[in-house]
PQR file of N, CA, C, O and H, with PARSE charges and radii, in Angstrom:
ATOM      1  N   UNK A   1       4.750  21.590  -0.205 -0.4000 1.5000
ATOM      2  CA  UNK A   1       5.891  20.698  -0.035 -0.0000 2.0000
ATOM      3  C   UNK A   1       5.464  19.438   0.732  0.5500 1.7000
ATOM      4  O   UNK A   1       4.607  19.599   1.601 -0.5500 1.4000
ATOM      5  N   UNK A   2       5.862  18.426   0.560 -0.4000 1.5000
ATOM      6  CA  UNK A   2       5.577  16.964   1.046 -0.0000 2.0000
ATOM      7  C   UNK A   2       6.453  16.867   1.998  0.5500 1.7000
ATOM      8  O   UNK A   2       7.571  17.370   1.898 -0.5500 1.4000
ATOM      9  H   UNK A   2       6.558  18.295  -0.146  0.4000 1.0000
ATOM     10  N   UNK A   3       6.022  16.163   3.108 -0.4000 1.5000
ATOM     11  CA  UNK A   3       6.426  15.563   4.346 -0.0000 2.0000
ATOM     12  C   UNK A   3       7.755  14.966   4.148  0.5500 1.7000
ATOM     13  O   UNK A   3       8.071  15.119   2.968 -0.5500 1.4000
ATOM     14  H   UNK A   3       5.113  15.754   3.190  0.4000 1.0000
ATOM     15  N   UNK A   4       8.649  14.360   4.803 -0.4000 1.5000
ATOM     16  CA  UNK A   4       9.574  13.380   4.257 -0.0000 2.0000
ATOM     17  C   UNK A   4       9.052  12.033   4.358  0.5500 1.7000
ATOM     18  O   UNK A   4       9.246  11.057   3.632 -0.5500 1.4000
ATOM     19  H   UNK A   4       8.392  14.236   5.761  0.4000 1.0000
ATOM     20  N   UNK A   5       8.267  12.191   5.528 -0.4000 1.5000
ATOM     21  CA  UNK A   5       7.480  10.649   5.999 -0.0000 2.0000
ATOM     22  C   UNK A   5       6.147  10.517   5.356  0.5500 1.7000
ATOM     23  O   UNK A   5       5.532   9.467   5.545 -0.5500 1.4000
ATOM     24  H   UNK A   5       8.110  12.983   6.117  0.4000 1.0000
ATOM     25  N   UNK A   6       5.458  11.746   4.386 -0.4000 1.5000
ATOM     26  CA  UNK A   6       3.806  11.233   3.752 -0.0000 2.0000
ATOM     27  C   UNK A   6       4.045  10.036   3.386  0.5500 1.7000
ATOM     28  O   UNK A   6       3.176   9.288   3.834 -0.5500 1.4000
ATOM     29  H   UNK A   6       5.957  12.598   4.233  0.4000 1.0000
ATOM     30  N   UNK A   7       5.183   9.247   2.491 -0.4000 1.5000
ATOM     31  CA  UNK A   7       4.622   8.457   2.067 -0.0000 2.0000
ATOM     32  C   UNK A   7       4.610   7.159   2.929  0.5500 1.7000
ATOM     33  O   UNK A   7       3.864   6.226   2.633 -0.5500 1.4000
ATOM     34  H   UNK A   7       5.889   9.855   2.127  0.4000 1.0000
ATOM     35  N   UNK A   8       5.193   7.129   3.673 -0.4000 1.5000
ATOM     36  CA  UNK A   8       5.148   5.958   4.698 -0.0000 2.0000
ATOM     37  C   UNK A   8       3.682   5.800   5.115  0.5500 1.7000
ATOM     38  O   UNK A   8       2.860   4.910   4.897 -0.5500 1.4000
ATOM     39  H   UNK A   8       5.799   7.887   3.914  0.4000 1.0000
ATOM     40  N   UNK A   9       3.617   7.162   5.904 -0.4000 1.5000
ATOM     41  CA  UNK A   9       1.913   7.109   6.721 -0.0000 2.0000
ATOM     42  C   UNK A   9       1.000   6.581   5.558  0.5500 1.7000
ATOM     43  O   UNK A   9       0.215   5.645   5.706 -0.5500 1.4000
ATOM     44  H   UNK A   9       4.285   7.885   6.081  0.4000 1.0000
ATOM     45  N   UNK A  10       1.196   7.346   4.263 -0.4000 1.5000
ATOM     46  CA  UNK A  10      -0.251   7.227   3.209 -0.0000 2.0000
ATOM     47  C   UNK A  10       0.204   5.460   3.034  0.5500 1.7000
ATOM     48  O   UNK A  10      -0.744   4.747   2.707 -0.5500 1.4000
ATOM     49  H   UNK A  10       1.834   8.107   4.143  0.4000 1.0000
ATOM     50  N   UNK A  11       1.181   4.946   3.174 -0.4000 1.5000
ATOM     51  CA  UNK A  11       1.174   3.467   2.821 -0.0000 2.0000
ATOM     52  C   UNK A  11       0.749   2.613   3.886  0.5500 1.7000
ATOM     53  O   UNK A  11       0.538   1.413   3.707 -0.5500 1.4000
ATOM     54  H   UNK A  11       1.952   5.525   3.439  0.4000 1.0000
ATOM     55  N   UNK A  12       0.592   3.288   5.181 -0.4000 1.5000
ATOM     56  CA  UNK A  12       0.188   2.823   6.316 -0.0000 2.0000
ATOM     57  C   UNK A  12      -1.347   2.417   6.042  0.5500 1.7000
ATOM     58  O   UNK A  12      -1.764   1.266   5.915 -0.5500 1.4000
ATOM     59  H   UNK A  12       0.764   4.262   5.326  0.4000 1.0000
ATOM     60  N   UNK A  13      -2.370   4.033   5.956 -0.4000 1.5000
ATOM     61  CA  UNK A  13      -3.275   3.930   5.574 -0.0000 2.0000
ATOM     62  C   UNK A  13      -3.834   2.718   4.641  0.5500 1.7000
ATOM     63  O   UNK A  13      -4.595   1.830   5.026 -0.5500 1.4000
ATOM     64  H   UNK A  13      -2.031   4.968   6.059  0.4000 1.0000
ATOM     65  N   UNK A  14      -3.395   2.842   3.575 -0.4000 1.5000
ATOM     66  CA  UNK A  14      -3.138   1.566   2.344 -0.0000 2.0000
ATOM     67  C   UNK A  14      -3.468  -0.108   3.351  0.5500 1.7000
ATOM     68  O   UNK A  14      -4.372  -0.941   3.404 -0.5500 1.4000
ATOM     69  H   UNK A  14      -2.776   3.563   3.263  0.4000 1.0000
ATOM     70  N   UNK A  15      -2.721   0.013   3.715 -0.4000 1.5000
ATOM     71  CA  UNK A  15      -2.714  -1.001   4.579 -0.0000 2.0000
ATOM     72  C   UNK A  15      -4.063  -1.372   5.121  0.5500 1.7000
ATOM     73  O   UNK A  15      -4.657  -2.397   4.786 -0.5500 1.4000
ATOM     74  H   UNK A  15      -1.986   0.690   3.672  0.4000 1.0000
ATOM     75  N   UNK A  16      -4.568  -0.384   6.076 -0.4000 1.5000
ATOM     76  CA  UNK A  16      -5.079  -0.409   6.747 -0.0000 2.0000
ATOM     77  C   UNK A  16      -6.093  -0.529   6.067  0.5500 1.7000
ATOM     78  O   UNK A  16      -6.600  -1.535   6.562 -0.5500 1.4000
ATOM     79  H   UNK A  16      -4.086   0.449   6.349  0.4000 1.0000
ATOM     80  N   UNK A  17      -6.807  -0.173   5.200 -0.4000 1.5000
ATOM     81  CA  UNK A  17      -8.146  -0.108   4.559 -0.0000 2.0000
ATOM     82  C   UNK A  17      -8.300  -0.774   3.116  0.5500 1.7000
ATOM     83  O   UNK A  17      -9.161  -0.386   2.326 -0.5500 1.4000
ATOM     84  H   UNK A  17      -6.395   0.644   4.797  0.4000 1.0000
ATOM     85  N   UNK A  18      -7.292  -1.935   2.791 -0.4000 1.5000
ATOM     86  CA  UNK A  18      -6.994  -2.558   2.105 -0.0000 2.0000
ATOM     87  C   UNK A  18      -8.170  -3.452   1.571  0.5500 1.7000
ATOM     88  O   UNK A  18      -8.432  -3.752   0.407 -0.5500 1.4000
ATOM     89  H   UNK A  18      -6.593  -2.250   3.432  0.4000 1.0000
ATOM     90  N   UNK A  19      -9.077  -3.941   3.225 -0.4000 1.5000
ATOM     91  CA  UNK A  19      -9.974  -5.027   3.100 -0.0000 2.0000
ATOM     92  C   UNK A  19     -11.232  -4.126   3.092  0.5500 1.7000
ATOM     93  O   UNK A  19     -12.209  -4.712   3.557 -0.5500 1.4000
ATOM     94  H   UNK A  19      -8.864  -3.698   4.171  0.4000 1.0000
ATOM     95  N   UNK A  20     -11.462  -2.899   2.702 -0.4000 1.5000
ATOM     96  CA  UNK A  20     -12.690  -2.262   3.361 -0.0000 2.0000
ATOM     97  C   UNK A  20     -13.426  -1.703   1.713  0.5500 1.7000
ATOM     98  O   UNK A  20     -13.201  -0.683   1.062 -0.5500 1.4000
ATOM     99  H   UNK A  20     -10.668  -2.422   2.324  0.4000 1.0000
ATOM    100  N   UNK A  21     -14.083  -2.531   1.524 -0.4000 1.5000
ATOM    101  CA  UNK A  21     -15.252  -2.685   0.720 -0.0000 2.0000
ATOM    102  C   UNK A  21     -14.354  -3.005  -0.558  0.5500 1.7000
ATOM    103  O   UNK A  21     -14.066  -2.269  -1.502 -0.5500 1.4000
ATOM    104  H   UNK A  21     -14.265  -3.360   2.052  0.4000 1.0000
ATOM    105  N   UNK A  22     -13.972  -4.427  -0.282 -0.4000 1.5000
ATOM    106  CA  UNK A  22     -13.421  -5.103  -1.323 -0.0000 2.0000
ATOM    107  C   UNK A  22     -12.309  -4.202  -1.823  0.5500 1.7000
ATOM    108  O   UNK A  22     -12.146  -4.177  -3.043 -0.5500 1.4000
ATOM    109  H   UNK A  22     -14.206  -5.025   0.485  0.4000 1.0000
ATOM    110  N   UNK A  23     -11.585  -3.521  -1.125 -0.4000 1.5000
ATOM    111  CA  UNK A  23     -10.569  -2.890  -1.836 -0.0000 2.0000
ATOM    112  C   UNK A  23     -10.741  -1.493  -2.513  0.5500 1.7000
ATOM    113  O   UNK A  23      -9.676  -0.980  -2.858 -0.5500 1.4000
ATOM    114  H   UNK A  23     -11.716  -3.542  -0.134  0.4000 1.0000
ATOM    115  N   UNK A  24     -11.927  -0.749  -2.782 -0.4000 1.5000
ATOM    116  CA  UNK A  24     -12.851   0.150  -3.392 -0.0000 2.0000
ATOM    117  C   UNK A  24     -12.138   1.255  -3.371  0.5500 1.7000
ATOM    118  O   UNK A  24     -11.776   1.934  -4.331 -0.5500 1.4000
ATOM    119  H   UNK A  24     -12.791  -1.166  -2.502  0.4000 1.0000
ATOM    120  N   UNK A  25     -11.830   1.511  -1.578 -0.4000 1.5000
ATOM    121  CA  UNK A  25     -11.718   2.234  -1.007 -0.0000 2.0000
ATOM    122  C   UNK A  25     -10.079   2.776  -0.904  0.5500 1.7000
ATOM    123  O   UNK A  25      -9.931   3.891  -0.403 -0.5500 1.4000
ATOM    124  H   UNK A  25     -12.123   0.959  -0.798  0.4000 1.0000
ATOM    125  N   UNK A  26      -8.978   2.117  -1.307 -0.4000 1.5000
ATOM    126  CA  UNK A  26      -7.663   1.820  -1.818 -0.0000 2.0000
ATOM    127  C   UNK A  26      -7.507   2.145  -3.311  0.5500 1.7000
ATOM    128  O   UNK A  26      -6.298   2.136  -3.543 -0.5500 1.4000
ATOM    129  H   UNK A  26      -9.098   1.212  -1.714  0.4000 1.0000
ATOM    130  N   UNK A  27      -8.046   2.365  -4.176 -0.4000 1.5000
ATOM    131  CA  UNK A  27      -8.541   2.225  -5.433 -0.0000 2.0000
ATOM    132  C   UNK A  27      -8.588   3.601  -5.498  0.5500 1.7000
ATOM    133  O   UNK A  27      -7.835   4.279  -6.198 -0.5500 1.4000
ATOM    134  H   UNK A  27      -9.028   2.373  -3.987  0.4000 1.0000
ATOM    135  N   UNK A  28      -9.602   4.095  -4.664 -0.4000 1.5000
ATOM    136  CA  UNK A  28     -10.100   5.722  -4.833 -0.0000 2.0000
ATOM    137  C   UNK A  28      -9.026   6.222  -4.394  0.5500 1.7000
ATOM    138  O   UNK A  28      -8.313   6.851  -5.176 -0.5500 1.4000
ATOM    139  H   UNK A  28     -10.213   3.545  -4.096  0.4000 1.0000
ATOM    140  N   UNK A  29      -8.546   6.021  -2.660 -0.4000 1.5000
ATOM    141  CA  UNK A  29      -7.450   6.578  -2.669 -0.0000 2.0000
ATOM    142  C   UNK A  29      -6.228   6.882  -2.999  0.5500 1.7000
ATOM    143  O   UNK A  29      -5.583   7.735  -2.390 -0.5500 1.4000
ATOM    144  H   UNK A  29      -9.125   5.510  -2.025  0.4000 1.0000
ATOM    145  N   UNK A  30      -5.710   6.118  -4.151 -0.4000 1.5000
ATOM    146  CA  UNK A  30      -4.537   6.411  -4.920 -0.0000 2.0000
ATOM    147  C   UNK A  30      -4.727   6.921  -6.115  0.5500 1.7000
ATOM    148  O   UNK A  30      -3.816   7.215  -6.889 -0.5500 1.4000
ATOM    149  H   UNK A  30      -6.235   5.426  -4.646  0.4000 1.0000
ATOM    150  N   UNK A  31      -6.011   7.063  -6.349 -0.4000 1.5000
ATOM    151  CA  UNK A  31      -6.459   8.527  -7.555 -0.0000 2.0000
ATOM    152  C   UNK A  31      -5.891   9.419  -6.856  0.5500 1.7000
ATOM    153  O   UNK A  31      -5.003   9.960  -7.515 -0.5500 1.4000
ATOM    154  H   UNK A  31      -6.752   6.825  -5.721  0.4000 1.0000
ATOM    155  N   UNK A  32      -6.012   9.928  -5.576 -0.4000 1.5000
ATOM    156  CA  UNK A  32      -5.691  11.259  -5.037 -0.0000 2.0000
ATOM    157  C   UNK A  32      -4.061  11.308  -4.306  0.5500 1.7000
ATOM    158  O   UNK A  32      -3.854  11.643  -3.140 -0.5500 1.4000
ATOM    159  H   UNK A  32      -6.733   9.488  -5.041  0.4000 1.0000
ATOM    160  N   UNK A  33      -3.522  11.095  -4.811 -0.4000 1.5000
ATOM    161  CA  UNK A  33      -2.109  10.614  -4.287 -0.0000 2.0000
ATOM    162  C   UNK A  33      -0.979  11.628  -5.454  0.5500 1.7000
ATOM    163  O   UNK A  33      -0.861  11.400  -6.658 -0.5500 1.4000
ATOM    164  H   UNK A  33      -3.691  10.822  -5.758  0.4000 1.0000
ATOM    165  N   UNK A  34      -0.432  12.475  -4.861 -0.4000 1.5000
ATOM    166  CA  UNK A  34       0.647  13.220  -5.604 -0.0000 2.0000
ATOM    167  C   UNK A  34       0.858  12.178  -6.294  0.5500 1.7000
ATOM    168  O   UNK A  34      -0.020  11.322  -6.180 -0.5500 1.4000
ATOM    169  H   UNK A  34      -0.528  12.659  -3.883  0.4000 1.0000
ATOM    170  N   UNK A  35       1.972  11.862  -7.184 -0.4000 1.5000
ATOM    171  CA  UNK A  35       2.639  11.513  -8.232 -0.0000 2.0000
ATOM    172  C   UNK A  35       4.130  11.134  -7.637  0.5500 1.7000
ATOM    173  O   UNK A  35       4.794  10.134  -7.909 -0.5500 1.4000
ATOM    174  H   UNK A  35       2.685  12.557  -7.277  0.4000 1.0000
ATOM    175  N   UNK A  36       4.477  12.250  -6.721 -0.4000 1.5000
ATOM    176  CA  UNK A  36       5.805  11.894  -5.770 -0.0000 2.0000
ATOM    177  C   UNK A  36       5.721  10.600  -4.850  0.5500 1.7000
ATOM    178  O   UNK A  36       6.419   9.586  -4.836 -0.5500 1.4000
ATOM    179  H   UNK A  36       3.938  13.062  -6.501  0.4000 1.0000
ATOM    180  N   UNK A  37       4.365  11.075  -3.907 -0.4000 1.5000
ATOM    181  CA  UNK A  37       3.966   9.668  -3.424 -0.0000 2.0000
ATOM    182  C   UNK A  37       3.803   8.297  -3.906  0.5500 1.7000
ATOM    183  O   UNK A  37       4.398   7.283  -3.538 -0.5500 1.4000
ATOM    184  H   UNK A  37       3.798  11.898  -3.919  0.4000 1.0000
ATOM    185  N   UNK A  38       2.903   8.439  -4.783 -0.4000 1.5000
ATOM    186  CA  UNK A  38       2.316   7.430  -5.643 -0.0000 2.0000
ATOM    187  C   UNK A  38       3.065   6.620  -5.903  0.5500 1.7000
ATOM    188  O   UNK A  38       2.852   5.459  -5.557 -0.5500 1.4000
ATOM    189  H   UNK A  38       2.420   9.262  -5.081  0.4000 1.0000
ATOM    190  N   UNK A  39       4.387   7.040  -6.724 -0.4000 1.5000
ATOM    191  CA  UNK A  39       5.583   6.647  -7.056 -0.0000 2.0000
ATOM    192  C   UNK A  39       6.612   6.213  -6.220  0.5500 1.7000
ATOM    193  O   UNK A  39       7.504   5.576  -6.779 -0.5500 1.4000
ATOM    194  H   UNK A  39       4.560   7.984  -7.006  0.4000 1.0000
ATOM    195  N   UNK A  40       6.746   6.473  -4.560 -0.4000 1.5000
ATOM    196  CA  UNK A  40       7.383   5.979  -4.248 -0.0000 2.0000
ATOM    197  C   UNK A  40       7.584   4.865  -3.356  0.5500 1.7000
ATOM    198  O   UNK A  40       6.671   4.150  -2.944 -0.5500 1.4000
ATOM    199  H   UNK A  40       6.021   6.991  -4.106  0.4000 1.0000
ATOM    200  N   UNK A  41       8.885   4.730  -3.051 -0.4000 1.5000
ATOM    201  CA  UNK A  41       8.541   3.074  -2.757 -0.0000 2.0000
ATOM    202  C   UNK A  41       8.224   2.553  -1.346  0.5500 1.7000
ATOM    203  O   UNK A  41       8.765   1.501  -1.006 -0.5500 1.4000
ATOM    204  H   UNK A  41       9.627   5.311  -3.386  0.4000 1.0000
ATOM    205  N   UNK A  42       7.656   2.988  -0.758 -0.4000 1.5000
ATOM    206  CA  UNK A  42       6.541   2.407   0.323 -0.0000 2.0000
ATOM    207  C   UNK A  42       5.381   2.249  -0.598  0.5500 1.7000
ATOM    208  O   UNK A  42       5.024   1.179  -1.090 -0.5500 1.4000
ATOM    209  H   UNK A  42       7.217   3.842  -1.034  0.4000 1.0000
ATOM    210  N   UNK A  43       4.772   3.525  -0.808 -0.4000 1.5000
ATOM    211  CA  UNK A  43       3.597   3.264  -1.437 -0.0000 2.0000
ATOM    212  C   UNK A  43       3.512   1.954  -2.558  0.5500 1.7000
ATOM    213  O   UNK A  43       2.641   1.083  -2.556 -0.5500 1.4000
ATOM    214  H   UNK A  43       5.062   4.395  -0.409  0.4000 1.0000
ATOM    215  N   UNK A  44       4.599   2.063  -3.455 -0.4000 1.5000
ATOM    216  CA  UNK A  44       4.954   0.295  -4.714 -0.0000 2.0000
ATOM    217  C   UNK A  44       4.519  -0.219  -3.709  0.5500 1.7000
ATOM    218  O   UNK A  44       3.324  -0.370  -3.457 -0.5500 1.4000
ATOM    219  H   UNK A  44       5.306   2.770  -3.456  0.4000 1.0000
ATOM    220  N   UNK A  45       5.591  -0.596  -2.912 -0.4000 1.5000
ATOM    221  CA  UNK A  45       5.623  -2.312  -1.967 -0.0000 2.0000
ATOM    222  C   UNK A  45       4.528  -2.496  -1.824  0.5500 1.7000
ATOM    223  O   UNK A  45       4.140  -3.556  -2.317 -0.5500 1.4000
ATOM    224  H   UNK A  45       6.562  -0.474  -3.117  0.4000 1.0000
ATOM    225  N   UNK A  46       3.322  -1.519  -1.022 -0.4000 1.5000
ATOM    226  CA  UNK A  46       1.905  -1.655  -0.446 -0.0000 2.0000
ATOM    227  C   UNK A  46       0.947  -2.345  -1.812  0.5500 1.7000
ATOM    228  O   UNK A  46       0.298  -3.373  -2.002 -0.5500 1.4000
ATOM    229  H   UNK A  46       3.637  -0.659  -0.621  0.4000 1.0000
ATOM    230  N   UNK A  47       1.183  -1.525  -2.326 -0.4000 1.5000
ATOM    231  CA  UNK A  47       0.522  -1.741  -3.679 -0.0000 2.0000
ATOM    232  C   UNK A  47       0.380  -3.107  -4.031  0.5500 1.7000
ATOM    233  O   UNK A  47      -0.616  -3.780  -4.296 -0.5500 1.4000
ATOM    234  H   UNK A  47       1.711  -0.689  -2.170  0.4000 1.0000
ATOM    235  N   UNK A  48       1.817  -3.420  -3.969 -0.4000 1.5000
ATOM    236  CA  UNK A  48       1.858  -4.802  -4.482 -0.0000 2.0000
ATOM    237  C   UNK A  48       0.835  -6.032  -3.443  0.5500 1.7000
ATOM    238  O   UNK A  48      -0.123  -6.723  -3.790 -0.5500 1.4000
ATOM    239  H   UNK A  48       2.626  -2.873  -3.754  0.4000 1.0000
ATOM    240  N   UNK A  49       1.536  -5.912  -2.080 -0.4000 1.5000
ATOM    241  CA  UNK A  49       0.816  -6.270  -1.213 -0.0000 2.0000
ATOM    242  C   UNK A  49      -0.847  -6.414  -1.571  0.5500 1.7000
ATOM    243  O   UNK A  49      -1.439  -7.489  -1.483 -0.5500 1.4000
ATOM    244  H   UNK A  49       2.314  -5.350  -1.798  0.4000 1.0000
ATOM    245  N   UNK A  50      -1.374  -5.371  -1.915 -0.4000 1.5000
ATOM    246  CA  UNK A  50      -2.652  -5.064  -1.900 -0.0000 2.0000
ATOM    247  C   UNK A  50      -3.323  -5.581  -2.951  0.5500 1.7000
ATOM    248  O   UNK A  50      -4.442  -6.085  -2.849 -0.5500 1.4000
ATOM    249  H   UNK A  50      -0.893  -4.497  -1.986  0.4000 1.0000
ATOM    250  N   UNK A  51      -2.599  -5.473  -4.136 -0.4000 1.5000
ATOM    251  CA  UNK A  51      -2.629  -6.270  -5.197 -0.0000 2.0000
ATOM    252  C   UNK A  51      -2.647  -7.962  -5.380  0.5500 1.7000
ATOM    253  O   UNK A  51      -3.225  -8.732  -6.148 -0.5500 1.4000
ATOM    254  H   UNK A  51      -1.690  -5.064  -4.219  0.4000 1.0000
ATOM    255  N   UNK A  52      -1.808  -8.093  -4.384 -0.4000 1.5000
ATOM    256  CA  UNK A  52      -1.395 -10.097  -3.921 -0.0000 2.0000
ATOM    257  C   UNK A  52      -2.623 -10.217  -3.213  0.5500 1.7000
ATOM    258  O   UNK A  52      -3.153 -11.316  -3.377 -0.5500 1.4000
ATOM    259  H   UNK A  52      -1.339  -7.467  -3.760  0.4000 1.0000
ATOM    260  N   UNK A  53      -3.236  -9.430  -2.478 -0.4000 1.5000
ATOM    261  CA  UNK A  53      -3.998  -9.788  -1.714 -0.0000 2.0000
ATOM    262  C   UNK A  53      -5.347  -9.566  -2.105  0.5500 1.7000
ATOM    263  O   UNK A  53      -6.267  -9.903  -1.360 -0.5500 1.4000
ATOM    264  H   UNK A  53      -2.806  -8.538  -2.345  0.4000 1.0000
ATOM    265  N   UNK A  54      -5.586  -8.925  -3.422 -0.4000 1.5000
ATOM    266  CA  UNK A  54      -7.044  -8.979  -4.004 -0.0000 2.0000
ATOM    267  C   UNK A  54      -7.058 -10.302  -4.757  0.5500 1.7000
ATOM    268  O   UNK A  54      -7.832 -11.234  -4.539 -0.5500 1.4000
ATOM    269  H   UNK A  54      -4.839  -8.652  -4.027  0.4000 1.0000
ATOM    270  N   UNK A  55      -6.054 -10.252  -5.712 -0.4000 1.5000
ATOM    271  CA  UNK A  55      -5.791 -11.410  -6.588 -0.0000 2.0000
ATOM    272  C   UNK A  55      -6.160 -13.150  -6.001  0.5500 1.7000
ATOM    273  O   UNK A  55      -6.542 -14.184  -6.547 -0.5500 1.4000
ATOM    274  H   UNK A  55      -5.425  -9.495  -5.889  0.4000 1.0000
ATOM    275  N   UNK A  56      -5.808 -12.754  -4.662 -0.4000 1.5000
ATOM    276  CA  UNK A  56      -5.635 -13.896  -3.881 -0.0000 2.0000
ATOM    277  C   UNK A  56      -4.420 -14.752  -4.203  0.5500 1.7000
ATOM    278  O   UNK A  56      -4.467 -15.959  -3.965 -0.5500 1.4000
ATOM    279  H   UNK A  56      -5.498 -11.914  -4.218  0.4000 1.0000
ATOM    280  N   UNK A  57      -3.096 -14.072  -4.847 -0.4000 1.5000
ATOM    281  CA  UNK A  57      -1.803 -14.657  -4.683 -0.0000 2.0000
ATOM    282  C   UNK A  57      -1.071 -14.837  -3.446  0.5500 1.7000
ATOM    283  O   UNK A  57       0.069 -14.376  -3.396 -0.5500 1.4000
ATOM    284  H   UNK A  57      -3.058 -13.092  -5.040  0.4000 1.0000
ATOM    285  N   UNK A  58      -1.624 -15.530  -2.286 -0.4000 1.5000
ATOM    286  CA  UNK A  58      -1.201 -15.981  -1.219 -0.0000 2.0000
ATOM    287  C   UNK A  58       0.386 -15.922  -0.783  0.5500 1.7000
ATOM    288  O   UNK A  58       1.004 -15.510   0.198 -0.5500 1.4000
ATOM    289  H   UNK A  58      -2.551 -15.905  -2.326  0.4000 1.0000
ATOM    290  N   UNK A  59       0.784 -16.687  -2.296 -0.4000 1.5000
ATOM    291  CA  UNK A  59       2.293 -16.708  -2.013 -0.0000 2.0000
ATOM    292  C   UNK A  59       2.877 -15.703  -2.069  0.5500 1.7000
ATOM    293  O   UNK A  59       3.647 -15.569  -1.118 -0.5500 1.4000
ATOM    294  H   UNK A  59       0.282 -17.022  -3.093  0.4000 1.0000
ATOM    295  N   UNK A  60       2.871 -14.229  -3.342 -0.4000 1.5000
ATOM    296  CA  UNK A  60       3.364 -13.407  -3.279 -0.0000 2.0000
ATOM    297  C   UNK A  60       2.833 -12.370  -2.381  0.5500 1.7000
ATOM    298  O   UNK A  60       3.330 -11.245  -2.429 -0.5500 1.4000
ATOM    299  H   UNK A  60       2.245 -14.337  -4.115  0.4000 1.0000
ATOM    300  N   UNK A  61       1.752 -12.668  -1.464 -0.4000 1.5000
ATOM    301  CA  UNK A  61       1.562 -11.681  -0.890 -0.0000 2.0000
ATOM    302  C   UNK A  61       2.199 -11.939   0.417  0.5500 1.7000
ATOM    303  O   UNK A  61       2.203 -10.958   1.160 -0.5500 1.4000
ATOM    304  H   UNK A  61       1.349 -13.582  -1.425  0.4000 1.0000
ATOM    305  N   UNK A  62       2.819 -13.173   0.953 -0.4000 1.5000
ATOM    306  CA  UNK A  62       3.208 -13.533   2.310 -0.0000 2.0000
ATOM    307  C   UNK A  62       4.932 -13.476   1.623  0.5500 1.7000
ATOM    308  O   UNK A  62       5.766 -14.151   2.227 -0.5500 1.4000
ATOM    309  H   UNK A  62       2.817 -13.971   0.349  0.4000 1.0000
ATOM    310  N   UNK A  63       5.252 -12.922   0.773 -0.4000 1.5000
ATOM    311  CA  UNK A  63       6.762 -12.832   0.382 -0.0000 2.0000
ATOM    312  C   UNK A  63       6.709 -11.197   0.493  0.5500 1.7000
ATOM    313  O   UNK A  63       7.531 -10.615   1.200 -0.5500 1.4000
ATOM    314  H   UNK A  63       4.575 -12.373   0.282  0.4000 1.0000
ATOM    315  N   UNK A  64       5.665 -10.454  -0.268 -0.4000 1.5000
ATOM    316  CA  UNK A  64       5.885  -8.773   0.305 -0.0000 2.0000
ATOM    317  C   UNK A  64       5.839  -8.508   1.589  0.5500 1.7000
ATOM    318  O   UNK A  64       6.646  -7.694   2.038 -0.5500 1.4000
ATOM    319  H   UNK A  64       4.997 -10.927  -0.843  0.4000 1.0000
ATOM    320  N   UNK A  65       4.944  -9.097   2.399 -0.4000 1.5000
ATOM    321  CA  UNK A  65       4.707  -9.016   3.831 -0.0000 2.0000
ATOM    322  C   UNK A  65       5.965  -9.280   4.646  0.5500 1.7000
ATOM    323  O   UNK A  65       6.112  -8.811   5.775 -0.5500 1.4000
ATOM    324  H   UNK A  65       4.288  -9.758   2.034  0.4000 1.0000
ATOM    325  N   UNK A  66       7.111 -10.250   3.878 -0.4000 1.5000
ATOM    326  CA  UNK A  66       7.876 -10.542   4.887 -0.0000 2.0000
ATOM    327  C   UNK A  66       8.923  -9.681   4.816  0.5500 1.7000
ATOM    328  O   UNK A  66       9.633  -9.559   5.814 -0.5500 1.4000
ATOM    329  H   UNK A  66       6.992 -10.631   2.961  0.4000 1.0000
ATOM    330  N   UNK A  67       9.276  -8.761   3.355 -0.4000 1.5000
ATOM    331  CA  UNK A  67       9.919  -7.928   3.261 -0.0000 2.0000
ATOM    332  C   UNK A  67       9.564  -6.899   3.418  0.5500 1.7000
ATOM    333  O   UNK A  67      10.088  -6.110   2.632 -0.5500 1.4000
ATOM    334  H   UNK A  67       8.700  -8.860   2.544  0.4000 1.0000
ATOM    335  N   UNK A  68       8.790  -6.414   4.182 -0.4000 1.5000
ATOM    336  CA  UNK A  68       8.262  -5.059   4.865 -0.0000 2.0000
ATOM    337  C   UNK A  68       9.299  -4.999   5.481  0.5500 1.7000
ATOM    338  O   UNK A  68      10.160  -5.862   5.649 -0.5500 1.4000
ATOM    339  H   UNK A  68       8.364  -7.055   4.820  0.4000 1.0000
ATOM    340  N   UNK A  69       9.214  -3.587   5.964 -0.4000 1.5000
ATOM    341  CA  UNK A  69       9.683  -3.077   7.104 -0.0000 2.0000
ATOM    342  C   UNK A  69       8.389  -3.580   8.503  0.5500 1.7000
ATOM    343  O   UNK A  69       7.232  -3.990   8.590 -0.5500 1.4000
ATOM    344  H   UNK A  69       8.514  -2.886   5.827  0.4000 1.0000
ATOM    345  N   UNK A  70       9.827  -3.113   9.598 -0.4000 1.5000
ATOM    346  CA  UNK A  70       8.665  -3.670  10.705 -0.0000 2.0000
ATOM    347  C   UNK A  70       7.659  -3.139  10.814  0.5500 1.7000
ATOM    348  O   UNK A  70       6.741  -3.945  10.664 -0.5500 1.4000
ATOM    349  H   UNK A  70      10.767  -2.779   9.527  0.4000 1.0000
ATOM    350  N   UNK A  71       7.275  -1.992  11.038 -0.4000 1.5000
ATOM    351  CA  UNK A  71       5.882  -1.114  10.846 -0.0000 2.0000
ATOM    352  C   UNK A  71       4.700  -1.150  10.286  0.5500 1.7000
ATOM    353  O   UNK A  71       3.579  -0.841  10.691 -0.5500 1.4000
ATOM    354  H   UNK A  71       8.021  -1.337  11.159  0.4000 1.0000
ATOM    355  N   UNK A  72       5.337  -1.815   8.720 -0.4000 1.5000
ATOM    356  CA  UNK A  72       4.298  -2.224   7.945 -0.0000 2.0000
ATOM    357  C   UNK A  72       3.943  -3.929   7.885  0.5500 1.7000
ATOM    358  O   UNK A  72       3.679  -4.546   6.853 -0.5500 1.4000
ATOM    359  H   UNK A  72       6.248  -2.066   8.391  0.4000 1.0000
ATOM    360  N   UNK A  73       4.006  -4.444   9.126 -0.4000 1.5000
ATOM    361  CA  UNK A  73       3.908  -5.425   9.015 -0.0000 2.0000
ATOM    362  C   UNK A  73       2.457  -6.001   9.809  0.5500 1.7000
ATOM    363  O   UNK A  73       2.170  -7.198   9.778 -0.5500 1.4000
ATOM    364  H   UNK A  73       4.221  -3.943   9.964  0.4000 1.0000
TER
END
């Protein structure tokens, strides 16, 4: 059974290791990500984030950032 909060923390993580070997490492880790998680929406938002921020879409990535929650900011 899943946490109520996994997916927050696993989007935390996300976060956190976003910049760590070009992203590689974000990549692998959402191969291993339930399907419940994966899917939900902390984990999206991050995603996207993470996504704006490989791409180098500046703008949409300082528009997900601002609609975080505070935590994930």
């Amino acid at each position: 059974m899943l946490s109520e909060s996994e997916a927050e923390f696993r989007s935390y993580f996300i976060l956190l290791t976003m910049d760590n070997e070009e992203g590689m490492n974000v990549l692998q880790y959402i191969k291993s990500l339930a399907p419940p998680i994966y899917h939900s929406e902390e984990v999206q938002h991050v995603l996207d984030i993470f996504q704006a921020r490989r791409s180098k879409n500046y703008v949409k990535f300082f528009e997900q950032f601002k609609s975080s929650t505070y935590m994930n900011r």
